[in-house]
C-alpha positions as CSV (number, residue, x, y, z in Angstrom):
1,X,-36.1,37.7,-7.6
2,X,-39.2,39.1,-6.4
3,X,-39.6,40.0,-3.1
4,X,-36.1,39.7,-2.1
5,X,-34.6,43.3,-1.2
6,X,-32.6,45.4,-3.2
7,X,-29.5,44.7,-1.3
8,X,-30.3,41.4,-1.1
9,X,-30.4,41.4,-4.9
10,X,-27.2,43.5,-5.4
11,X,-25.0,41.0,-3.4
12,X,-26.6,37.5,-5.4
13,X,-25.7,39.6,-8.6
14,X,-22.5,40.4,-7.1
15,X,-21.9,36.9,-5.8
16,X,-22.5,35.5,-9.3
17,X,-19.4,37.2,-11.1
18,X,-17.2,34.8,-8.7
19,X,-16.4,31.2,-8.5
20,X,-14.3,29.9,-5.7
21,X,-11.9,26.7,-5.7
22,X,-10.9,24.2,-3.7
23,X,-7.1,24.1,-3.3
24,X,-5.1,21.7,-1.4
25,X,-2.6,22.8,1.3
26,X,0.1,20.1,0.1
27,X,1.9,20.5,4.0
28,X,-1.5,19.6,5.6
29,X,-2.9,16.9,3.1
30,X,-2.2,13.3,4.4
31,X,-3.5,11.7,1.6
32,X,-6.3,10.5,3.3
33,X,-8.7,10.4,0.0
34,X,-11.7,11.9,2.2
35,X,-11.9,14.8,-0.3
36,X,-11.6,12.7,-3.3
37,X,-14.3,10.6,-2.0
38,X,-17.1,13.1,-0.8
39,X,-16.4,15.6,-4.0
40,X,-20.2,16.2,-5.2
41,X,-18.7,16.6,-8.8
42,X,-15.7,13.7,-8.9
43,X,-12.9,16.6,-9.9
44,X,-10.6,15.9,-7.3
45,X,-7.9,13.3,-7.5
46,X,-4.2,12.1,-6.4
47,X,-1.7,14.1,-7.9
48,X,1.8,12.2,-8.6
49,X,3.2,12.9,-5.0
50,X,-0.5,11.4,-3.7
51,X,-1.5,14.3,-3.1
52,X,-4.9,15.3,-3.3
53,X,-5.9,18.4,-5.9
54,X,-8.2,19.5,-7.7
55,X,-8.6,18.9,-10.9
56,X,-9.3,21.3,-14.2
57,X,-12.4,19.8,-16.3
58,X,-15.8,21.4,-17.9
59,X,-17.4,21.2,-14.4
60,X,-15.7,24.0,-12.4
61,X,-15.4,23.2,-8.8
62,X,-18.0,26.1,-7.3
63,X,-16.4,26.0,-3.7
64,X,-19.6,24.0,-2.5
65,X,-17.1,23.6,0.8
66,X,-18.0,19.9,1.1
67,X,-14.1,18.5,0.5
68,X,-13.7,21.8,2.9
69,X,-15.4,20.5,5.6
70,X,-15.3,16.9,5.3
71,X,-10.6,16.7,5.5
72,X,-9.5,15.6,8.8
73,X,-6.6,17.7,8.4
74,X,-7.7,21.2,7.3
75,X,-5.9,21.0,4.5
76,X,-8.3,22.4,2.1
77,X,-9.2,26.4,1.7
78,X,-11.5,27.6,-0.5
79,X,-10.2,30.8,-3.2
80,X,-12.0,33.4,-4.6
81,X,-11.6,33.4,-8.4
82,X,-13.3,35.9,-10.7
83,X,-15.3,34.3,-13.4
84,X,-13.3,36.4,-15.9
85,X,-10.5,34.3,-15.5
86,X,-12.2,31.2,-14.4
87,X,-11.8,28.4,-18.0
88,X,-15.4,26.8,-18.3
């Protein structure tokens, strides 16, 4: 990272030990499918209640806050979750 400052450095390093996830409010979701559809990485779905979630798969979801911005409801918030307990 040359040329970017120290702090500037500190916080990407720090930034890289996290993840975040998109979770679904259930209350709020109204099964729209606008998540489902605008997901970059195809890992969100209809669960059994139709629903839409986020799945688990290989490809972590790396709170890109597309699904975020793009749900007519604001039903989608986006969590913090350490790496450390993050499954790859």
């Amino acid at each position: 990272m040359t040329g970017a400052s120290r702090d500037l450095q500190n916080k990407i390093k720090e930034l890289s030990k996290n993840n975040y996830r998109a979770i679904t409010i259930i209350e709020k979701c109204k099964s729209c499918g606008t998540c489902i559809i605008y997901c970059p990485l195809k890992i969100r779905t209809f669960n059994i209640d139709g629903k839409a979630i986020t799945i688990n798969t290989k490809n972590s979801c790396g709170g890109c806050s597309v699904c975020f911005h793009r749900c007519p409801q604001h039903a989608i918030k986006l969590v913090l979750v350490p790496k450390k307990n993050y499954p790859d």
